[in-house]
N, C-alpha and C positions, 0 to 999 in steps of 0.2 A: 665331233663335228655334227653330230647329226642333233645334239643337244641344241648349239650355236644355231644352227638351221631353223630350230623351231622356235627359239625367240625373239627373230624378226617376225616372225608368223603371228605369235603372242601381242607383241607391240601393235601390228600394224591392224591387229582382230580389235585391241581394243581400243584404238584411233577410229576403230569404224563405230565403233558398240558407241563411243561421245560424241558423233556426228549427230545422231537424230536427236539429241538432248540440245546440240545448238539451231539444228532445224525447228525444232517446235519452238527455240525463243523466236527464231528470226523471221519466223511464221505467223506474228503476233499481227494481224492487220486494224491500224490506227484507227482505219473509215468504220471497221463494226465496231472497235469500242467506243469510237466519237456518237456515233448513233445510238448508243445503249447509253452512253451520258444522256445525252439529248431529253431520249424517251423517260430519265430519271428524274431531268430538269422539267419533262413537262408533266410530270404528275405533282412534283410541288406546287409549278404553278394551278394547277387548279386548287389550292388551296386546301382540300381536304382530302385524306384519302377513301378509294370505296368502303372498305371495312368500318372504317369511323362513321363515313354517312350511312353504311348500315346500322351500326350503334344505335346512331341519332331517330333512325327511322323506327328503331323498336322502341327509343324512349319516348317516340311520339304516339306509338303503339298505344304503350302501355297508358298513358293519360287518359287517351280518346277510350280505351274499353273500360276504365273503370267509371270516365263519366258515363258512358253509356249502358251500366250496370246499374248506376245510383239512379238514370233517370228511369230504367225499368221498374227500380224499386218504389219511386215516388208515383210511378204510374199504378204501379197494384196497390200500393196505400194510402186508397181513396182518392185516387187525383194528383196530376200536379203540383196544380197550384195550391191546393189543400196543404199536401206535402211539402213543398217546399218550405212556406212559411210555417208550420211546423217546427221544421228540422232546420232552417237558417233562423227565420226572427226571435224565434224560439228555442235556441238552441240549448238540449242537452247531453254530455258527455256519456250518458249513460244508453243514451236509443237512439240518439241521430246520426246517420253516415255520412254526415255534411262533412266532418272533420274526417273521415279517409279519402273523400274526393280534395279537399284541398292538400293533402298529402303526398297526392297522386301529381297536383299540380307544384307543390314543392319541388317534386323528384325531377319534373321537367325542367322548371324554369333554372335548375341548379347545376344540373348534367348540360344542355343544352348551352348555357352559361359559359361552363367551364369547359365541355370538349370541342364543339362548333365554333362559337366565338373567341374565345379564349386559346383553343387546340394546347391542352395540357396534356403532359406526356406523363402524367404519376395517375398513383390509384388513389388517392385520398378524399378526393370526390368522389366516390365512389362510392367511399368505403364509410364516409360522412353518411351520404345519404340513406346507404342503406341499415348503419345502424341507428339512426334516426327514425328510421322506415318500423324496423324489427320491435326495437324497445319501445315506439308507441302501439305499434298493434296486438306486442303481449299484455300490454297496461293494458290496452283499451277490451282487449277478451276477457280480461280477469275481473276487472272492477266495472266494465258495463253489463248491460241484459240485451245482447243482441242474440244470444242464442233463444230466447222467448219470443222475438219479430219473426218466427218462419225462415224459410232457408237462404233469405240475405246475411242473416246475421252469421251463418257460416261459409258464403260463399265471396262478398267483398272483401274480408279480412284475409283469409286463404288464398285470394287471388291476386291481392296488392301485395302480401309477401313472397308469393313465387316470383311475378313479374321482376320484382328489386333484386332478388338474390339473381334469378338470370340474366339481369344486367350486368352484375356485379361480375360472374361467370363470362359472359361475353367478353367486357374490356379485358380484363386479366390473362382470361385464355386464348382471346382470339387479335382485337386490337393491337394493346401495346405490342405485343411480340411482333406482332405481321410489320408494323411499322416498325420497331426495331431492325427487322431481319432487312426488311427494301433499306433500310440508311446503311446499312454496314456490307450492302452489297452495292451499295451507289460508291462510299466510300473503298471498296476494293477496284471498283471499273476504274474510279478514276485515278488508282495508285495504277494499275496495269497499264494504264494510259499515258501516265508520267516516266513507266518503266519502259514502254516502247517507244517512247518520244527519245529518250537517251542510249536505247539499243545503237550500235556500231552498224551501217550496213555490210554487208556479208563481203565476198574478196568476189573484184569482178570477173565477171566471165570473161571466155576467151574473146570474144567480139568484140571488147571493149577494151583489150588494149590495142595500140598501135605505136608504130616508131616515125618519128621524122623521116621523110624521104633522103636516103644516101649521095651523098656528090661523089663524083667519077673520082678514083684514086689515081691521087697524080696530079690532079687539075690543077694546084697553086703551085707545082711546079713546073708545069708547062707554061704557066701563063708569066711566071719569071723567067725564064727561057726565052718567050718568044718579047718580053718586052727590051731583054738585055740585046738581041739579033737585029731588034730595028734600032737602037740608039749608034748614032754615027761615028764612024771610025776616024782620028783625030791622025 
């Protein structure tokens, strides 16, 4: 007996233990996940995400400091406008940093291209530009004499290859992923949101049931009674 006794006990413990497992479905509130759509739907619409326009803003970074590296150089070597013409009209592969500034402006107008305008979700731009970046500025150390022009000739090459690889670094590590994780969490909201939209709701409370109000017991047979008492006696 005392066995029988505890297995209602057992039953009814673990009828209680699967309550709160339907509590937390039925606890699922539609208005916060509608709103967590929402706030998902409004970061697509601004068209780009923060991480990406950070991207963009170090590849605009890096352009602007390497021009403004080239034109410190043209300013210590003799001028300008000396310099410049030089190093453009005159252009050669062996002393002029004309050709890592337009390299510089490669990287922009490509990246720029393809992640801002374009918003491309692969790494192949990337990974284009920077071995484009890398295998000219090993050519260009091995076979030119910038290491003889003073210490541009060590510090432009060295500078426009770090800036590429930590681009390359950024999108990889930081970008794509961050944008992957926000779509696969936009796409989880709005599965939880399709799942609470087809949730059953829960068994009403006591308050809300009610019964029709009762008619007096007897009443259709009193009232055949009293209509058979007034019909006339023949």
């Amino acid at each position: 007996m005392r066995r029988l006794s505890d297995d209602p006990e057992n039953a009814h413990g673990s009828s209680l233990g699967s309550c709160p497992s339907l509590r937390d479905v039925h606890s699922i509130n539609p208005a916060q996940l509608m709103a967590r759509i929402e706030s998902y739907e409004n970061r697509e619409k601004k068209g780009i995400s923060d991480v990406r326009r950070t991207f963009c803003l170090f590849v605009t970074f890096d352009l602007l400091f390497v021009t403004l590296l080239w034109i410190i150089e043209l300013n210590v070597n003799g001028g300008i406008e000396k310099t410049l013409e030089k190093e453009v009209l005159h252009y050669d592969y062996h002393s002029s940093y004309f050709d890592i500034f337009l390299l510089a402006v490669f990287r922009f107008k490509f990246l720029i291209l393809a992640y801002a305008l374009c918003r491309l979700q692969h790494w192949w731009a990337i990974a284009f530009t920077t071995a484009v970046t890398s295998a000219f500025l090993l050519a260009k150390v091995v076979l030119s004499k910038l290491f003889s022009q003073g210490a541009f000739g060590y510090v432009l090459p060295i500078i426009s290859f770090i800036l590429a690889w930590i681009e390359t670094w950024f999108l990889d590590f930081k970008v794509l992923p961050q944008e992957a994780e926000e779509e696969n969490r936009l796409l989880m909201v709005q599965d939880a949101s399709e799942r609470a939209a087809l949730i059953q709701p829960g068994l009403p409370s006591d308050g809300q049931f009610y019964s029709p109000p009762e008619s007096a017991a007897g009443s259709d047979e009193e009232s055949d009674e009293k209509q058979d008492s007034e019909k006339p006696v023949v």
